[in-house]
DRENLUM-41820 format. One line per field, with one value per residue (C-alpha): residue number from 1; residue in three letters; x, y, z. Coordinates in pm, 1 decimal. Example, Ala and Ser with C-alpha at 12.3 -4.5 7.8 and 13.67 -1.06 7.14 Angstrom:
k 1,2 $
r Ala,Ser $
px 1230.0,1367.0 $
py -450.0,-106.0 $
pz 780.0,714.0 $
This chain:
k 1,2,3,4,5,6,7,8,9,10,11,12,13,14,15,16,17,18,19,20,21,22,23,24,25,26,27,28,29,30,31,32,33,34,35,36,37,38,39,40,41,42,43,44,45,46,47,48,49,50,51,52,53,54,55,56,57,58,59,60,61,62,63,64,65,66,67,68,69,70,71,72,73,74,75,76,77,78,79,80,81,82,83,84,85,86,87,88,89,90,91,92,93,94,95,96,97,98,99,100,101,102,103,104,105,106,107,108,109,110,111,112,113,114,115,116,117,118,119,120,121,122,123,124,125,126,127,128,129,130,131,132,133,134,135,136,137,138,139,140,141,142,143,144,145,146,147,148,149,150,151,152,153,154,155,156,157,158,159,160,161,162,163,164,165,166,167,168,169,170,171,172,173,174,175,176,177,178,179,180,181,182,183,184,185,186,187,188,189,190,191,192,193,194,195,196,197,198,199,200,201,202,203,204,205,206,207,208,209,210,211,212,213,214,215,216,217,218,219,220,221,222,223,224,225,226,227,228,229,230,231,232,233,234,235,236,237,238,239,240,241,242,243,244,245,246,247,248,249,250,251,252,253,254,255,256,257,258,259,260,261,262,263,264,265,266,267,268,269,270,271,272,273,274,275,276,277,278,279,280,281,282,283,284,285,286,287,288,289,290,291,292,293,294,295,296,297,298,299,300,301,302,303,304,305,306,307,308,309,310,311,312,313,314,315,316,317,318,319,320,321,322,323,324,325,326,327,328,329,330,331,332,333,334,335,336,337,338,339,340,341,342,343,344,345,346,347,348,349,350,351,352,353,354,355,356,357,358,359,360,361,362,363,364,365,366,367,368,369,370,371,372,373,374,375,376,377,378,379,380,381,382,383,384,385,386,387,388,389,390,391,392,393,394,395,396,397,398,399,400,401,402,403,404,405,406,407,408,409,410,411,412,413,414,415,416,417,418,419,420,421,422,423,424,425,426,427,428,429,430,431,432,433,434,435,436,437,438,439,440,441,442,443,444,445,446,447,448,449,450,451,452,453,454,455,456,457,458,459,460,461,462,463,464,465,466,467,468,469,470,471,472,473,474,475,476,477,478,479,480,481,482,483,484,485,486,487,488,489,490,491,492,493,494,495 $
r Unk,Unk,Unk,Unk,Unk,Unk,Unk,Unk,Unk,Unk,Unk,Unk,Unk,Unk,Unk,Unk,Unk,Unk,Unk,Unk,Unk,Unk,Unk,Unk,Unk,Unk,Unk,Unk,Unk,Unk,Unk,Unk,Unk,Unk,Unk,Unk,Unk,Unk,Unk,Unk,Unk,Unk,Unk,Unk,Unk,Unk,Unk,Unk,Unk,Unk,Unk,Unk,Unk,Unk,Unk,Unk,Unk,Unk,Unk,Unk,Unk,Unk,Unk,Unk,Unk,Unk,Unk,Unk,Unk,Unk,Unk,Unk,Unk,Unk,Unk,Unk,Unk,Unk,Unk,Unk,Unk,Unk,Unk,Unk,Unk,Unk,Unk,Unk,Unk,Unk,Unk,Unk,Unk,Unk,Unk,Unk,Unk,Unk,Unk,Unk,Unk,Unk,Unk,Unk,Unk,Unk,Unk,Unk,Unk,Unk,Unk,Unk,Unk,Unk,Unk,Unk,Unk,Unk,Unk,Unk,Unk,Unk,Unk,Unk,Unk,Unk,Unk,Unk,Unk,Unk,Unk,Unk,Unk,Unk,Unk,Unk,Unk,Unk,Unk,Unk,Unk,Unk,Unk,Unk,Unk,Unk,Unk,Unk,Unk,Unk,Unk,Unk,Unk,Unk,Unk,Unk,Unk,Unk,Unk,Unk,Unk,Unk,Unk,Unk,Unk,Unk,Unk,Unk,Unk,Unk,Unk,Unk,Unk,Unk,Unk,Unk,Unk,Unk,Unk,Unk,Unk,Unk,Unk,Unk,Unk,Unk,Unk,Unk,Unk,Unk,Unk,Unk,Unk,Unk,Unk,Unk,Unk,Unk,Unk,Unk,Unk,Unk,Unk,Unk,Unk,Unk,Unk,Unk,Unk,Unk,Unk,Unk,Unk,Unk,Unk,Unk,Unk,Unk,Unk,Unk,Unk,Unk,Unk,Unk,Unk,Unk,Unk,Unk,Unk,Unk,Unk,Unk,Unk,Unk,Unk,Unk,Unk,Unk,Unk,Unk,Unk,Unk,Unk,Unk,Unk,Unk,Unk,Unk,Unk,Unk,Unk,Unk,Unk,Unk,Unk,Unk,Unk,Unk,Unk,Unk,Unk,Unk,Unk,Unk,Unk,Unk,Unk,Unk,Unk,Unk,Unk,Unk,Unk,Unk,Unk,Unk,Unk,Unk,Unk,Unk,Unk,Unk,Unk,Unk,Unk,Unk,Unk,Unk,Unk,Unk,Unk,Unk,Unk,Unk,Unk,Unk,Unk,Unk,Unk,Unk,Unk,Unk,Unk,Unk,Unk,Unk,Unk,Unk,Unk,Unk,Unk,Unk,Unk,Unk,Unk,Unk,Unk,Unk,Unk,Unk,Unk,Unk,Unk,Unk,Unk,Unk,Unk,Unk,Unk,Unk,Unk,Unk,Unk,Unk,Unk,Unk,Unk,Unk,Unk,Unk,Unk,Unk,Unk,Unk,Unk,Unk,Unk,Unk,Unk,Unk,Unk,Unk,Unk,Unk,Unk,Unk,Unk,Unk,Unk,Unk,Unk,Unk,Unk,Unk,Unk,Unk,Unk,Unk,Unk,Unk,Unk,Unk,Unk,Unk,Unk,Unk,Unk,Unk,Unk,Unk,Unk,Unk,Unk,Unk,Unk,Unk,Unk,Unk,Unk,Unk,Unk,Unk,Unk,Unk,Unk,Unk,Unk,Unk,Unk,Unk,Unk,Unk,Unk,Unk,Unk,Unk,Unk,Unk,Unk,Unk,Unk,Unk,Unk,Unk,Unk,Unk,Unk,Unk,Unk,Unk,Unk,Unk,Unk,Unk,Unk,Unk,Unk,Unk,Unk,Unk,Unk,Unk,Unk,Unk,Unk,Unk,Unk,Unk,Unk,Unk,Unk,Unk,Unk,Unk,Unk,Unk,Unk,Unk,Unk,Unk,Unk,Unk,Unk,Unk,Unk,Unk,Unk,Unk,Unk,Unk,Unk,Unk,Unk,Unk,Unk,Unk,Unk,Unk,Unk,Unk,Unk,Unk,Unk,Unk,Unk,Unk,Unk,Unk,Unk,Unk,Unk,Unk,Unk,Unk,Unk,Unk,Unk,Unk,Unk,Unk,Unk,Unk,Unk,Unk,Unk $
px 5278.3,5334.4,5451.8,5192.3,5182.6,5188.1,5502.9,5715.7,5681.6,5767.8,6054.4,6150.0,6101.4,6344.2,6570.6,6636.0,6669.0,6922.9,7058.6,7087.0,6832.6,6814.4,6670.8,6440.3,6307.6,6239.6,6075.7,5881.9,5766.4,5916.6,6187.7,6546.6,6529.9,6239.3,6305.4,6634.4,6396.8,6175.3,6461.4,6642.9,6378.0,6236.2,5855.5,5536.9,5395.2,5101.9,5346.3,5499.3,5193.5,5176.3,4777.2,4620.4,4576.5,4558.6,4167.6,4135.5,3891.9,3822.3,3623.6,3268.0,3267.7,3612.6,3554.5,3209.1,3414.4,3514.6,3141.5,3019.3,3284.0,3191.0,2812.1,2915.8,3079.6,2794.0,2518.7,2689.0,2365.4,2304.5,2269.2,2458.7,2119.7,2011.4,2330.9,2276.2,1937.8,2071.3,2299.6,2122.3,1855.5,2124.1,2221.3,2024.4,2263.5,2578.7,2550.9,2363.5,2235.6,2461.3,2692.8,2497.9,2657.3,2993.0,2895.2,2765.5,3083.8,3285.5,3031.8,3105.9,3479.5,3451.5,3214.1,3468.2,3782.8,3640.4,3332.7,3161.1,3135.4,2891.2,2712.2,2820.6,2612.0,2750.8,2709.0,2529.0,2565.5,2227.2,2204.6,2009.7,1687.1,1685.4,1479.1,1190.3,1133.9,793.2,688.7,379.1,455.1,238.3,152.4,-44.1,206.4,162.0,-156.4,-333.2,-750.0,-1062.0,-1282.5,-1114.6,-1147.9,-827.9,-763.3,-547.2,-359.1,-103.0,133.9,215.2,603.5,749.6,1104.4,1386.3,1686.2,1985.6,1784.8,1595.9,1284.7,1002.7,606.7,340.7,-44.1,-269.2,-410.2,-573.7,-432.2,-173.2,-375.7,-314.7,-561.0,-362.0,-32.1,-166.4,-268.8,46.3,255.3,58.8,3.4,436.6,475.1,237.5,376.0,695.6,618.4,875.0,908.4,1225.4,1360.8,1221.9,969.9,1110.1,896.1,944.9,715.7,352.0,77.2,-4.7,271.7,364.8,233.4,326.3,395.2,384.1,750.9,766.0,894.8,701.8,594.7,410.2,50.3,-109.8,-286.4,79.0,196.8,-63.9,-29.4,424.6,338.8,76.3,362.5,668.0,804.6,1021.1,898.3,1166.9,1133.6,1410.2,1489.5,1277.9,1328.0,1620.8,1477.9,1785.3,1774.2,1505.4,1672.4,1663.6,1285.5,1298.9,1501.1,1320.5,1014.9,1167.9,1257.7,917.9,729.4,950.4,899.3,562.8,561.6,785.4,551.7,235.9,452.6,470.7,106.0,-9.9,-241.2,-309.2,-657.0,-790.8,-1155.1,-1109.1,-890.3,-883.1,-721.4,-538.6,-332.5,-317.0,-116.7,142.7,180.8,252.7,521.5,671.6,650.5,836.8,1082.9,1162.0,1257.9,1596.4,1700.8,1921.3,2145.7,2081.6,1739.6,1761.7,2047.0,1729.5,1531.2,1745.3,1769.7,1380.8,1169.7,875.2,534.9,310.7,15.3,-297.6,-398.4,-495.7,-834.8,-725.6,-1066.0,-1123.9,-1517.9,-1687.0,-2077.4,-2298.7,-2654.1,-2874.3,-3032.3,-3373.5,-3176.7,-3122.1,-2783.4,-2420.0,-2164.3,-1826.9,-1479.8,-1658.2,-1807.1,-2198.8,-2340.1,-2703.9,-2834.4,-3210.8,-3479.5,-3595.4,-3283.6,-3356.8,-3248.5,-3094.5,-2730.2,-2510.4,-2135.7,-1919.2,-1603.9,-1379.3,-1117.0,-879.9,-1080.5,-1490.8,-1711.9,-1898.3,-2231.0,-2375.4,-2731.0,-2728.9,-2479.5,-2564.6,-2439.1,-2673.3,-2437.9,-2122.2,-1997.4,-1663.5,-1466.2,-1518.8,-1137.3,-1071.1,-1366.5,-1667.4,-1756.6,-2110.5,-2224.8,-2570.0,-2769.6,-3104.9,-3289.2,-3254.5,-3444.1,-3621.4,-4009.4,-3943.2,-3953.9,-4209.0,-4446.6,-4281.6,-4143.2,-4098.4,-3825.2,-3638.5,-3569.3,-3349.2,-3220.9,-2873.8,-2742.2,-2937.8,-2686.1,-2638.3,-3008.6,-2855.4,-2676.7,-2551.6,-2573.8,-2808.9,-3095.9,-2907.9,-3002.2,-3370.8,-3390.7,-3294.2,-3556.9,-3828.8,-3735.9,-3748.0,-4062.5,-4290.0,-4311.5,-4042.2,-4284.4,-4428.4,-4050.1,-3942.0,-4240.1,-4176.8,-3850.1,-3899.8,-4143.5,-3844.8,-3620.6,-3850.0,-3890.9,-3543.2,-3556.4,-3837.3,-3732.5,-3357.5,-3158.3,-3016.6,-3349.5,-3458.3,-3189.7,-3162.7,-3556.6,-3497.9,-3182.4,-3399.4,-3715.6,-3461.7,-3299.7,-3602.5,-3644.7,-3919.1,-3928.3,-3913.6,-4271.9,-4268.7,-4575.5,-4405.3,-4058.6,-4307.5,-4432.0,-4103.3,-3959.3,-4236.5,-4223.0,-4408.1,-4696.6,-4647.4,-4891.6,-4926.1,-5024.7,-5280.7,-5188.2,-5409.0,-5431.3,-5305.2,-5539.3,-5276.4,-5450.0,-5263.2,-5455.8,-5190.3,-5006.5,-5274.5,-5250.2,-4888.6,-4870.9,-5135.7,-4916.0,-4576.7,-4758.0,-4997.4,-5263.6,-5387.4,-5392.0 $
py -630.7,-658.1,-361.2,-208.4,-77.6,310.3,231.3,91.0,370.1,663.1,406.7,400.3,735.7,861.2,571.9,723.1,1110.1,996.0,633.0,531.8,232.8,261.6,637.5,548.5,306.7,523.0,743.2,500.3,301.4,-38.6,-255.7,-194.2,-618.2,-557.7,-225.3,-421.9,-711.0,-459.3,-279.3,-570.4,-694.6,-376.6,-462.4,-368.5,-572.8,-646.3,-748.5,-1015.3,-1208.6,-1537.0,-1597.3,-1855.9,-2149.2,-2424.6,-2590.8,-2513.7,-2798.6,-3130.3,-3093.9,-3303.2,-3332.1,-3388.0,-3799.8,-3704.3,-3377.6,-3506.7,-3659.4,-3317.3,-3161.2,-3369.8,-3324.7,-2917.1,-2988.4,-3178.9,-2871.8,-2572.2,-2416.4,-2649.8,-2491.9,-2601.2,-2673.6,-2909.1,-3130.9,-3105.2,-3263.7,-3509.2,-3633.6,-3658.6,-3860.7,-4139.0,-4127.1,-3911.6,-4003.8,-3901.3,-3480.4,-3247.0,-2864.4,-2711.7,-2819.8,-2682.1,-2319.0,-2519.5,-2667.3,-2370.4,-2213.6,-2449.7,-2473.9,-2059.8,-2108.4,-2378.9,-2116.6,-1839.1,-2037.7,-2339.5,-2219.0,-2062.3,-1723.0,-1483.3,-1235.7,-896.4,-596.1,-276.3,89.6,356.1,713.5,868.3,1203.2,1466.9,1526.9,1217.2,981.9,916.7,577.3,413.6,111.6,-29.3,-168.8,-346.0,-156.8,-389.0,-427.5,-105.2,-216.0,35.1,71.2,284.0,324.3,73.9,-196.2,-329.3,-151.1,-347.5,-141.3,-23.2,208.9,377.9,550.0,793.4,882.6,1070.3,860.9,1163.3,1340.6,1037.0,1329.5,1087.4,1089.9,817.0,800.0,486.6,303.9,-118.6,-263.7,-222.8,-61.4,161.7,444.6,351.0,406.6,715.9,950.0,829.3,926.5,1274.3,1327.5,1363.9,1541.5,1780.8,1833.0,1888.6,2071.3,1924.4,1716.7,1436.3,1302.7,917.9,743.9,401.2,98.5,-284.8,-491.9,-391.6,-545.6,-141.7,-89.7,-363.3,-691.4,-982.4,-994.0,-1261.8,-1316.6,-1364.7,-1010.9,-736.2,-449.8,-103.6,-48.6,193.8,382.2,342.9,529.6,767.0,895.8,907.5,1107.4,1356.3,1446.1,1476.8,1183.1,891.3,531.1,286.3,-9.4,-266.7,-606.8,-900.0,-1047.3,-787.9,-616.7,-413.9,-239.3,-58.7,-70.7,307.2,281.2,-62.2,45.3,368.6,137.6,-17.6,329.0,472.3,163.6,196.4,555.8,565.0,252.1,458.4,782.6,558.2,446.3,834.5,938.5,649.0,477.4,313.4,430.2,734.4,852.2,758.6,699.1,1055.9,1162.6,850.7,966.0,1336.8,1231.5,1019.3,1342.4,1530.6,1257.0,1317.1,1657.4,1702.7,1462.1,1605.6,1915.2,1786.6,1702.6,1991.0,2070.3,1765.6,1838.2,2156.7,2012.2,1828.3,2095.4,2291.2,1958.9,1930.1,2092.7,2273.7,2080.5,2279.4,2059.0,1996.5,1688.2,1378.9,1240.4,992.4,728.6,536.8,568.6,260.8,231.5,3.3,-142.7,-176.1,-540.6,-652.5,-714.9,-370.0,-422.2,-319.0,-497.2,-283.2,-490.9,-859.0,-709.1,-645.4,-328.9,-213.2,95.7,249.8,29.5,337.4,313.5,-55.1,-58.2,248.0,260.7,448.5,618.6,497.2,659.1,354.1,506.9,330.6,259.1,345.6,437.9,685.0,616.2,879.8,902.9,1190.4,1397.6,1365.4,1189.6,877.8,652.2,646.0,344.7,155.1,4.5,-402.9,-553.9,-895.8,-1063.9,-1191.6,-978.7,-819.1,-502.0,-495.5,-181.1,-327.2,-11.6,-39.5,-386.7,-332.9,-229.2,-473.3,-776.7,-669.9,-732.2,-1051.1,-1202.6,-1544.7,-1418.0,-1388.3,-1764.7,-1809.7,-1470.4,-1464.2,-1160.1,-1263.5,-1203.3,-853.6,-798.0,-778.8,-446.8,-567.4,-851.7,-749.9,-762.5,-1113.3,-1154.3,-1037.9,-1277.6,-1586.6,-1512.3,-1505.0,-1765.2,-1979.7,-1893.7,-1862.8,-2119.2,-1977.6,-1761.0,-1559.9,-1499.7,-1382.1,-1193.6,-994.0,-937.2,-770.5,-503.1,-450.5,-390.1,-197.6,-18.0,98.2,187.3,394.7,577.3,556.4,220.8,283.3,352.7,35.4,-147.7,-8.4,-114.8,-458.2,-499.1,-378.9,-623.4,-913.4,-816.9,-836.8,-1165.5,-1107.0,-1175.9,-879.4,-824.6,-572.7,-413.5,-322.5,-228.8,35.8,161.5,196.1,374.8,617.5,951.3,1135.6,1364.8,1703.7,1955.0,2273.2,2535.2,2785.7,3110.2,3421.5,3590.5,3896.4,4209.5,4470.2,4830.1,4943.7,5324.2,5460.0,5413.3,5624.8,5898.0,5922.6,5919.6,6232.3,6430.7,6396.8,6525.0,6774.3,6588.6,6685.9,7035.8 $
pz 2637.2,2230.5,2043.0,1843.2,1500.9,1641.3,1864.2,1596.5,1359.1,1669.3,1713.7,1355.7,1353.5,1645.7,1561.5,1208.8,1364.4,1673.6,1545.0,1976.9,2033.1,2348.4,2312.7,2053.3,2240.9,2547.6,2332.8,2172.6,2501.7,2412.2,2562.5,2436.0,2318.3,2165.8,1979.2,1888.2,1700.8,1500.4,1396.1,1256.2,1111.9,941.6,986.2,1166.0,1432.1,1195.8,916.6,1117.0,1238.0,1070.8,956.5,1188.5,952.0,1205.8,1356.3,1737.7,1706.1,1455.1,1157.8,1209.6,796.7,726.8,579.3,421.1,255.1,-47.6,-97.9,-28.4,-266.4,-557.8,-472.1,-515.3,-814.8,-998.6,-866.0,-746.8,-640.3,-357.3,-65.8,283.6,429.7,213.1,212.0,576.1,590.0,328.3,566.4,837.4,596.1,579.0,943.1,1200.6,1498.5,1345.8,1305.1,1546.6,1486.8,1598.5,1331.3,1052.9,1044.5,1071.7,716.8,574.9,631.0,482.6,154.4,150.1,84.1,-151.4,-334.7,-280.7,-381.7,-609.6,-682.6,-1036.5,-1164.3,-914.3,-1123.2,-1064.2,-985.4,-1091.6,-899.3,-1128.8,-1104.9,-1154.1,-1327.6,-1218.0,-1323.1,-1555.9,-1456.8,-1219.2,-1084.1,-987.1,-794.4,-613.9,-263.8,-42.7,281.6,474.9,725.3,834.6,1006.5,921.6,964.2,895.3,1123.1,1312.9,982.1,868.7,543.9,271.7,51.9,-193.6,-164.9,-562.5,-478.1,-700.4,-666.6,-826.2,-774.8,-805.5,-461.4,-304.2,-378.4,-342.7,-330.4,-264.1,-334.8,-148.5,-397.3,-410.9,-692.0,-953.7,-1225.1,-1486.1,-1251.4,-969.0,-1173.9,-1347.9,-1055.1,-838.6,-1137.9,-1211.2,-812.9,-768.0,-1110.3,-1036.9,-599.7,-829.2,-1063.5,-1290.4,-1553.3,-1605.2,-1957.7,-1864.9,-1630.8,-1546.2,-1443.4,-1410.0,-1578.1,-1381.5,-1600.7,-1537.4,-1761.4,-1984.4,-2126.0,-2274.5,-2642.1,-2891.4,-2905.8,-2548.7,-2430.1,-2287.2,-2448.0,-2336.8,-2279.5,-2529.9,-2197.9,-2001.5,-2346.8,-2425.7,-1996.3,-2041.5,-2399.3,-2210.6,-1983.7,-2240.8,-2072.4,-2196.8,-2070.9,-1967.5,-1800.7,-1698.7,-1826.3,-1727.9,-1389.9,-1303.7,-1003.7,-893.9,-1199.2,-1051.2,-726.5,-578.9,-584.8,-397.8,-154.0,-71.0,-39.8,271.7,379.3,341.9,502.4,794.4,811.3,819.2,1083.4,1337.6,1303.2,1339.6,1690.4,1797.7,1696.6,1922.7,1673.4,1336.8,1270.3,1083.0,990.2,602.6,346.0,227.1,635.7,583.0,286.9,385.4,664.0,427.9,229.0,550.5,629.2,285.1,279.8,555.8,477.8,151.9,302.4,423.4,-4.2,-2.4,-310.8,-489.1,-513.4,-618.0,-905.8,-989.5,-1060.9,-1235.1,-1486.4,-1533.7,-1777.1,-1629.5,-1617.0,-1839.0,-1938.4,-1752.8,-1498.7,-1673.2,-1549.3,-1283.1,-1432.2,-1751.7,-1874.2,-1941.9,-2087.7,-1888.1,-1914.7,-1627.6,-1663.8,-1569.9,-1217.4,-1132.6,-1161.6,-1372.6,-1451.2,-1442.5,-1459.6,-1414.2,-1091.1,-999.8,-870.3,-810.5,-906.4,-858.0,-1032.9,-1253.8,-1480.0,-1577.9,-1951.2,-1982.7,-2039.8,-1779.8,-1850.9,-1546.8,-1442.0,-1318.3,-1055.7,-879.5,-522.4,-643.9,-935.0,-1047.5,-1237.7,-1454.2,-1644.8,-1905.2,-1749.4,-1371.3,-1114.6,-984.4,-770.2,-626.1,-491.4,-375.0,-600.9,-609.0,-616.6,-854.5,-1062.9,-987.9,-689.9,-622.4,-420.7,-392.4,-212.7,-84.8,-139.8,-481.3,-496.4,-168.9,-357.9,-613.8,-335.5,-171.1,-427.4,-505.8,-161.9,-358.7,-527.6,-155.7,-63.2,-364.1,-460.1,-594.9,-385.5,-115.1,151.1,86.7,218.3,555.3,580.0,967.2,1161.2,1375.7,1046.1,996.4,1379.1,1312.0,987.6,1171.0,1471.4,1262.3,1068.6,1413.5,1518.5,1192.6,869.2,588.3,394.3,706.6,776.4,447.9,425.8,772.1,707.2,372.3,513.4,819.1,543.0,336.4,693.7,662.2,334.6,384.2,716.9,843.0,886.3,1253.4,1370.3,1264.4,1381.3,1723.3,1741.8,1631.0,1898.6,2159.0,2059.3,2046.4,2373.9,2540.7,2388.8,2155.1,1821.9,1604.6,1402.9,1120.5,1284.3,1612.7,1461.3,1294.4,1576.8,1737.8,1484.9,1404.9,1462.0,1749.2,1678.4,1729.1,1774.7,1576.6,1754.1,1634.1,1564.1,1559.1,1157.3,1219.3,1031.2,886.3,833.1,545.6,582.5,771.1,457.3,245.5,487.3,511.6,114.2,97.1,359.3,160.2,-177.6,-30.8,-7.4,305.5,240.2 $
C-alpha cells in the first residue's frame, strides 16, 4: 500500500531524531525500501505525483476543434450548447447526447485559459446599522389560498444586511402603498431607524428620466425624508448590488414553504390570518440574530415620528352609471351619490370611498387597467324599471354574483322569449337585493334541481319569511295607592 502524506512526515520526523532508517521506518509504518526512496528524495507522497495529463478515451471533437476554437474566438459568448446543435445541423449522424457535457467541458477551459476577461464580483462588509435593504418577491409559489381560492401575491422584504434582521408585509403589486407600509411596517417592529434605505430600480421607487437614467419618485422621497432616512438605490441592471436582500428572498420563500409542510395546509380564513402567520414565522426567526443584531441597534437612531398613512387620496365623480373610476378601474357605488364627488383612500389591496367624512364603500382593490367591479345592488332598482337596458349592459356579467344565478339566467332564457327572461331574472335579483342572497340562491338550486324552471314568483315564496303569531298579552292595571299610603306613614300622615 502507498505511503501517505501523514507517514512520511512521522518518518521524517524520527529519521531526523535517531538518523537509523530502518527505526524510522518501523515507527512510521512503511517498508525500509520505501522509507529509503522518500528520504532520498526529500518529498511528500503528494509532491511526487505527476498530474494526469493523458485521455483515458478519444476526443469525439478533436478534427472539428480548431473550427470550434475559431468560432470561440470570433463570439466568445457562445455557449457549448449551441455549437452543439450547430453541429449536429450539418450532420445529425455524426455526435450523440451524450457527448454534449464532453463539449461543454472543453468550451470551459478554453474560457478559463484562452478566454476574455470575467467580470469580477467583489465581497462587501456591511456596517452595522447602515443600511436597510428592500425588495418585492413574488410568492405565488408558495401556493397559498383563501378560502380555498388561489391567492396571487407579493411578498415586500425588509432586511438589515449586517444581522440578516428581516421583515415582510403581503402586498399585490409593486406600488409605492405596497412599498410604503412594508417599509414603515419593519421600521416601526424595530423601532429603529438606519442612515440609508436601498432599493433597485421599482417603478415604486424610481423612474425614468430624460437623459436615460433613473431618478427618485417625489412620494418614494417625501416617505425616506418622513423617516430621516437616506434613499439609495443601485446601478441599473446590477442586481447583486442589492444582493443580501435577494438572497434572503430565497431564504424566506423556502421558509415559509417548509412551515406550510408542518402546519399541514396552505389555506387560511383571509389575508389578514394569512400575514399574521408570516410575522409569527419572522418573529421567531429573528430571535436567533444574536450580537449582531443587537450591534445593529446600538448603530440606529431611535424612530421617533409617527406612521405614515399606508393610502394615497384620490377625488372621484360618480357618473350617470353609478359608477367610479379609481386607477383606470370601475367600481359601483349606491345610486343616491350619482354626481357627487367622493374622496377615495387608494391602499395597496382595496379602497375606501368616503362622502363628507363617512365611510360609504369599501371594496377590493382592482389590479392593472381597465378592470370593473360592479355590485348589482347598487344598479339592481334602476333595471327594474328599465329591463331594456339588461340585454346590452356593459357590466352585464357581473349581474351574476355565482353561477348558480348564471344557471337560473340561462333556464329562463330557454324556456321564455328574451324579454320575459330578462325581465324574471331582474326581479330574482332584485329578490336578493331586497332579502338575503343565499336564500335566494339555495331556492333557485332547489327549483332547478327539481327540474323546474325558476319563476320570480315562486323563488318569492320560497324565500319568504313565515308568519308568526303574536300572542296577546293581558294589560296589566298597577294600583299606585299603596304608594300614597306608604308616603303618609313615613311623614305622619296617618296620624
Amino acid at each position: 500500500m502507498a505511503a501517505t502524506d501523514a507517514q512520511v512526515r512521522k518518518l521524517m520526523e524520527e529519521y531526523q531524531r535517531h538518523g537509523g532508517i530502518g527505526r524510522a521506518a518501523l515507527r512510521a509504518g512503511i517498508d525500509r525500501k520505501t522509507a529509503r526512496k522518500y528520504v532520498r528524495e526529500g518529498k511528500l507522497p503528494s509532491e511526487l505525483k505527476k498530474p494526469h495529463t493523458w485521455r483515458t478515451r478519444d476526443d469525439p471533437f478533436e478534427e472539428d476543434w480548431p473550427r470550434i476554437e475559431a468560432m470561440l474566438g470570433e463570439a466568445p459568448e457562445l455557449e457549448a450548447t449551441t455549437i452543439f446543435d450547430h453541429l449536429q445541423g450539418e450532420d445529425p449522424d455524426r455526435y450523440e447526447l451524450g457527448q454534449l457535457r464532453t463539449l461543454q467541458r472543453r468550451v470551459r477551459h478554453w474560457r478559463a485559459e484562452r478566454g476574455p476577461e470575467r467580470e469580477v464580483f467583489f465581497a462587501q462588509e456591511h456596517r452595522p446599522g447602515e443600511a436597510m435593504q428592500t425588495d418585492f418577491t413574488n410568492a405565488d409559489e408558495l401556493d397559498v389560498t383563501i378560502c380555498g381560492e388561489p391567492f396571487d401575491h407579493l411578498l415586500c422584504h425588509s432586511v438589515l444586511p449586517y444581522s440578516n434582521w428581516d421583515w415582510a408585509t403581503v402586498c399585490h403589486s409593486e406600488s409605492i402603498a405596497a412599498l410604503r407600509r412594508g417599509v414603515q411596517s419593519a421600521l416601526f417592529r424595530v423601532g429603529k431607524v438606519p442612515e440609508f434605505h436601498q432599493i433597485d430600480h421599482s417603478t415604486a421607487a424610481t423612474h425614468r428620466s430624460a437623459g436615460g437614467g433613473r431618478e427618485f419618485n417625489v412620494d418614494y422621497l417625501a416617505m425616506t425624508e418622513h423617516f430621516g432616512l437616506k434613499p439609495r438605490t443601485i446601478g441599473i441592471g446590477e442586481k447583486e448590488q442589492n444582493g443580501d436582500v435577494e438572497a434572503s428572498n430565497r431564504v424566506l420563500k423556502r421558509r415559509l414553504k417548509q412551515h406550510l409542510l408542518l402546519r399541514g395546509s396552505n389555506d387560511f380564513e383571509s389575508v389578514d390570518s394569512y400575514e399574521g402567520w408570516v410575522w409569527e414565522k419572522l418573529d421567531h426567526g429573528n430571535r436567533h440574530r444574536g450580537k449582531r443584531f443587537v450591534d445593529e441597534l446600538a448603530a440606529m437612531r431611535n424612530l421617533s415620528v409617527r406612521r405614515l398613512p399606508e393610502y394615497r387620496v384620490e377625488s372621484a365623480v360618480v357618473t350617470s352609471w353609478s359608477t367610479v373610476r379609481i386607477k383606470r378601474n370601475a367600481y359601483s357605488v349606491p345610486s343616491r351619490l350619482i354626481g357627487e364627488t367622493l374622496r377615495a383612500h387608494v391602499y395597496d389591496q382595496r379602497i375606501e370611498l368616503y362622502y363628507r367624512g363617512r365611510l360609504e364603500l369599501e371594496v377590493e382593490r382592482l389590479r392593472g387597467e381597465g378592470g370593473h367591479r360592479i355590485d348589482y345592488r347598487h344598479v339592481i332598482w334602476s333595471l327594474v324599471q328599465k329591463p331594456g337596458a339588461f340585454a346590452r349592459y356593459r357590466y352585464r356579467e357581473d349581474l351574476f354574483p355565482s353561477l348558480v344565478f348564471r344557471r337560473a339566467y340561462d333556464a329562463l332564457s330557454d324556456a321564455l322569449d328574451q324579454r320575459k327572461a330578462d325581465i324574471e331574472y331582474l326581479r330574482i335579483l332584485h329578490l336578493a337585493a331586497s332579502t338575503m342572497e343565499t336564500a335566494v340562491e339555495a331556492a333557485l338550486a332547489r327549483e332547478m334541481g327539481l327540474g323546474g324552471c325558476p319563476r320570480a314568483s315562486t323563488i318569492k315564496a320560497a324565500v319568504a319569511p313565515e308568519n308568526v303569531e303574536v300572542p296577546e298579552i293581558d294589560t296589566l292595571s298597577v294600583d299606585l295607592g299603596g304608594y300614597d299610603e306608604l308616603l303618609m306613614d313615613k311623614h305622619g300622615g296617618g296620624r
